[in-house]
DRENTIBA-832795 format. One record per residue (C-alpha): chain; residue in one letter; z, y, x; residue number from 1. Coordinates in Angstrom, 1 decimal. Layout:
N
<chain A&res A&c3 Z&c2 Y&c1 X&n NUM>
...
This chain:
135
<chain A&res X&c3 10.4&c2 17.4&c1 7.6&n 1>
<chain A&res X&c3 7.9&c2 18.8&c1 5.0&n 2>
<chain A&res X&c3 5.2&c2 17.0&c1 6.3&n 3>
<chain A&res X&c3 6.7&c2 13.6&c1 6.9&n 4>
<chain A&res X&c3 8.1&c2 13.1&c1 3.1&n 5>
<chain A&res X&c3 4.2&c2 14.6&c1 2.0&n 6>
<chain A&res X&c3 3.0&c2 11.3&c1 3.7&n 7>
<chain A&res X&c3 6.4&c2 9.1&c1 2.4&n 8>
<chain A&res X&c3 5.4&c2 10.2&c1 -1.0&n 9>
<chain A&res X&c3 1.7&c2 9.5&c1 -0.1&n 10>
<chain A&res X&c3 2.9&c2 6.2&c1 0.0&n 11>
<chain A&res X&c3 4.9&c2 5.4&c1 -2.5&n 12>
<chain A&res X&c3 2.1&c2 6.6&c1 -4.7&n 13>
<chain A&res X&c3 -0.4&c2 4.8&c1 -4.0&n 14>
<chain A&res X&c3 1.7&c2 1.7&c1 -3.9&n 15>
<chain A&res X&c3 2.7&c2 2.9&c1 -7.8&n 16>
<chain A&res X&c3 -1.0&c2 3.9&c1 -8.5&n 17>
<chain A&res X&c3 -2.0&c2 0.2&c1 -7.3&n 18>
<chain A&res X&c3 0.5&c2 -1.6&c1 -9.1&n 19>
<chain A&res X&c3 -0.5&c2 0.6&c1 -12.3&n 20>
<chain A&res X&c3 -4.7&c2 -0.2&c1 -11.5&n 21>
<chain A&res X&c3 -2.9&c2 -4.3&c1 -11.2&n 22>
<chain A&res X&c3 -2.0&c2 -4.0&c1 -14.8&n 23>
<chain A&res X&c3 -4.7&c2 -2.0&c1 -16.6&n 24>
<chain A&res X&c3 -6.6&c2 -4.7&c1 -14.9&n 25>
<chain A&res X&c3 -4.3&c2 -6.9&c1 -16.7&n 26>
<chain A&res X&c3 -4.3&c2 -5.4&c1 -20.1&n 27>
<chain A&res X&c3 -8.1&c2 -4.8&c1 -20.3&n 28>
<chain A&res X&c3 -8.7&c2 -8.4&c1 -19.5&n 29>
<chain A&res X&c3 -6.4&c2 -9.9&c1 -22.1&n 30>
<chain A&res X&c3 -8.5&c2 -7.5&c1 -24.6&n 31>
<chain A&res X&c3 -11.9&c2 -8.3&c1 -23.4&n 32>
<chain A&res X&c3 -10.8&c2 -12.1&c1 -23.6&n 33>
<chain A&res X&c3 -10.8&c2 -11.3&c1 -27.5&n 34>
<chain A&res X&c3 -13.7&c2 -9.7&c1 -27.9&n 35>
<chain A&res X&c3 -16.0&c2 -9.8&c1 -25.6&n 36>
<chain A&res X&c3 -15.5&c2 -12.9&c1 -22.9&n 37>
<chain A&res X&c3 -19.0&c2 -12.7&c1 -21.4&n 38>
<chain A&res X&c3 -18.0&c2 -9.2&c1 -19.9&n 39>
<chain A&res X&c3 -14.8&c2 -9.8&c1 -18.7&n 40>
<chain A&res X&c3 -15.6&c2 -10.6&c1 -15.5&n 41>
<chain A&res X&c3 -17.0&c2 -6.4&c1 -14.6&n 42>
<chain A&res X&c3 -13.3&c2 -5.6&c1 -15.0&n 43>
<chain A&res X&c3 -11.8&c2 -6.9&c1 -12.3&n 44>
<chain A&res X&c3 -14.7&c2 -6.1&c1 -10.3&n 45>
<chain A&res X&c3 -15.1&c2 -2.8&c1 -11.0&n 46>
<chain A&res X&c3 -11.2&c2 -2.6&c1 -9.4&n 47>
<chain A&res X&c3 -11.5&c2 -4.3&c1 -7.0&n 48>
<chain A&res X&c3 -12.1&c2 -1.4&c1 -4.2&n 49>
<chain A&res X&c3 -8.8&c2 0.4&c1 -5.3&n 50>
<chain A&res X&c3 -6.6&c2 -1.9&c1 -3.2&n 51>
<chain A&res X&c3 -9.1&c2 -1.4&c1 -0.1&n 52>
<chain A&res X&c3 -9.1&c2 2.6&c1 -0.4&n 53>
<chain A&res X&c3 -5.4&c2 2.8&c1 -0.7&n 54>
<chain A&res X&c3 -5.1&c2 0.7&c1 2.2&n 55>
<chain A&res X&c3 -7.3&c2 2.8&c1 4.0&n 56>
<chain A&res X&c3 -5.4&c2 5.9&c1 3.4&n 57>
<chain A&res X&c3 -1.9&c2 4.5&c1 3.9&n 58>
<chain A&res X&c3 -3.1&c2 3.6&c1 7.3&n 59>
<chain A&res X&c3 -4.7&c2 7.3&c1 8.0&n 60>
<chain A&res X&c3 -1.4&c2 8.6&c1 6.5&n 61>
<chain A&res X&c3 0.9&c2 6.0&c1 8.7&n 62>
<chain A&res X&c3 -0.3&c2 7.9&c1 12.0&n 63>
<chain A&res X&c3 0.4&c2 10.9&c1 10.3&n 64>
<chain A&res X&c3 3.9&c2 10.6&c1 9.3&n 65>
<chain A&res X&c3 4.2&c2 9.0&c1 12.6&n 66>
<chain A&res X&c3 3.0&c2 12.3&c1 14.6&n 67>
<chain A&res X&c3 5.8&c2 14.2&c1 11.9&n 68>
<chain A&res X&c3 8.3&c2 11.8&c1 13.1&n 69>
<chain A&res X&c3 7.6&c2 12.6&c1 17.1&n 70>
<chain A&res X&c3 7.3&c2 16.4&c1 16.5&n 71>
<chain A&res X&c3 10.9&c2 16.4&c1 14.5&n 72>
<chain A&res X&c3 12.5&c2 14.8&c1 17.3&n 73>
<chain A&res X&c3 10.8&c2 16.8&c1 19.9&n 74>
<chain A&res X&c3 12.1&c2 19.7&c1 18.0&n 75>
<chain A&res X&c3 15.9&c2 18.4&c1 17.8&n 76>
<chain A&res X&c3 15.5&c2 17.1&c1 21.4&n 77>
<chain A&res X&c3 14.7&c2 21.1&c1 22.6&n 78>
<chain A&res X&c3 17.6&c2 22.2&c1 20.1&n 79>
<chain A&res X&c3 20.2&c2 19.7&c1 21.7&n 80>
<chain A&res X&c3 20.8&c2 17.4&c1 18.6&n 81>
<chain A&res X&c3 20.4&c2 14.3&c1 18.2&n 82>
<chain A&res X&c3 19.7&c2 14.4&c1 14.2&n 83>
<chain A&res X&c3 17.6&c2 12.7&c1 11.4&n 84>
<chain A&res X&c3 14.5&c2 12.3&c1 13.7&n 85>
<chain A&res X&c3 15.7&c2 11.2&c1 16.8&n 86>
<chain A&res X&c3 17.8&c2 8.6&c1 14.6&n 87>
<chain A&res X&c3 14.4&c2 7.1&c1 12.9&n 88>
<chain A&res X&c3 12.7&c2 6.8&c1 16.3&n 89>
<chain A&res X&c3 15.9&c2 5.0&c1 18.1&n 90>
<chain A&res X&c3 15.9&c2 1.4&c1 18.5&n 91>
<chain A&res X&c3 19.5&c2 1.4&c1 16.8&n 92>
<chain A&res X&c3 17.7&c2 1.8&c1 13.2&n 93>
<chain A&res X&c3 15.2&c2 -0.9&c1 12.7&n 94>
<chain A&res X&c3 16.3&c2 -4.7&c1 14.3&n 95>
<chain A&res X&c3 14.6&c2 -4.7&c1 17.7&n 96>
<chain A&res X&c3 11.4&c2 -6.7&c1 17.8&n 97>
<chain A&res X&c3 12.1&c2 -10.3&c1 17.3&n 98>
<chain A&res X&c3 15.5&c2 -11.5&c1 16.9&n 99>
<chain A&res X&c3 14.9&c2 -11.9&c1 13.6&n 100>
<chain A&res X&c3 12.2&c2 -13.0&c1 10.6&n 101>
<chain A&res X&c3 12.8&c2 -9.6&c1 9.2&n 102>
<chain A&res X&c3 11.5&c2 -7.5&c1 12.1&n 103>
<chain A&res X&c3 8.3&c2 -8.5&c1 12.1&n 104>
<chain A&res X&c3 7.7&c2 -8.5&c1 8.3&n 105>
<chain A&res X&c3 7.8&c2 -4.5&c1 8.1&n 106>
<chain A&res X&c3 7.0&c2 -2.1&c1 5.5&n 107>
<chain A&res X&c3 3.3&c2 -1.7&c1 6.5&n 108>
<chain A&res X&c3 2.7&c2 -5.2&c1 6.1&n 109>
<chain A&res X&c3 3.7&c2 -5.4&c1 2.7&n 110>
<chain A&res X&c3 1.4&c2 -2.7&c1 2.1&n 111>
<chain A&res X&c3 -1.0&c2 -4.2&c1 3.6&n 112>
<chain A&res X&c3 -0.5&c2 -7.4&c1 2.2&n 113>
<chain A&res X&c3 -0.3&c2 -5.7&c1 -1.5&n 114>
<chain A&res X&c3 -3.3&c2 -3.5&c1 -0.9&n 115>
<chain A&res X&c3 -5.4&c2 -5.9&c1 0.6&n 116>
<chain A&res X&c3 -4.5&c2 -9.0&c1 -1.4&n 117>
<chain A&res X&c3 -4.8&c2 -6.7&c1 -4.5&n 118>
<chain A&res X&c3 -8.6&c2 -6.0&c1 -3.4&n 119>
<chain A&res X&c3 -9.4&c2 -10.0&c1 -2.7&n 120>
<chain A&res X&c3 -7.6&c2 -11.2&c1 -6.0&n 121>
<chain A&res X&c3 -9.3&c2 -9.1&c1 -8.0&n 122>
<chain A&res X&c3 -13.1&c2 -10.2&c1 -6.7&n 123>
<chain A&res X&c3 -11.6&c2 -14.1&c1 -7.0&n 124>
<chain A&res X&c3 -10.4&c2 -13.1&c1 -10.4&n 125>
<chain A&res X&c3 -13.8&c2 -11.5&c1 -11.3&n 126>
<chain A&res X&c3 -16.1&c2 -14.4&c1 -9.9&n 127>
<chain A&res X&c3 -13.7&c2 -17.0&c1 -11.7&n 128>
<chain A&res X&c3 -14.0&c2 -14.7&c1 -15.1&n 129>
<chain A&res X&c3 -17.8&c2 -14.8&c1 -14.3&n 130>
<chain A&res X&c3 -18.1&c2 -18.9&c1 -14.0&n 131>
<chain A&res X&c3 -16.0&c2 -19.3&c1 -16.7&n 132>
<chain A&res X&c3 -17.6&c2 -17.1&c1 -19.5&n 133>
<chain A&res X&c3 -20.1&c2 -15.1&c1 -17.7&n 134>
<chain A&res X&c3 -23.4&c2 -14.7&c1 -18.8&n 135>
């Protein structure tokens, strides 16, 4: 149980930590906009690698908490209860695969689309900055 809510919390901060590196990103560019607009652009490019890492470690971490998940219910399955672990594996908690939109748009793949997306804005953001009042 330790082990799978070190990986949950894993998670949920780096999904925090990117959303924070999203607005200093933000913030820093509105400023540079006033005073320096030829330089603007190295901000979002100097971010732009946070999404990817993050999205590399939530994905190490996924088969992690994954492996925590099995060994739990292993555990409950050799104690004879059916409890917490062998709940979150069963088919009766998520919708089974296809019947409906919401089954195949999972938590990971927000992740991944907010880690990755994050990473690919920010270069767009800092090549448009560039064009626009780059040196």
């Amino acid at each position: 149980g330790n082990n799978y809510r070190f990986f949950l919390r894993w998670r949920h901060a780096a999904f925090a930590g990117n959303l924070i590196v999203i607005g200093a990103v933000l913030s820093f560019s509105v400023a540079a906009f006033k005073d320096a607009k030829e330089l603007m652009w190295i901000i979002p490019l100097i971010a732009s690698p946070v999404g990817l890492l993050l999205w590399i470690i939530d994905v190490r971490n996924r088969s992690l908490y994954h492996v925590a998940n099995r060994a739990g219910k292993e555990i409950e399955d050799s104690e004879g209860i059916a409890g917490f672990y062998s709940k979150l594996i069963s088919e009766d908690v998520a919708l089974p695969k296809g019947t409906s939109v919401f089954s195949t748009w999972t938590q990971s793949l927000a992740i991944d689309i907010l880690f990755l997306g994050s990473s690919v804005v920010m270069i767009l953001l800092s090549l448009f900055f560039y064009i626009n009042w780059g040196s």
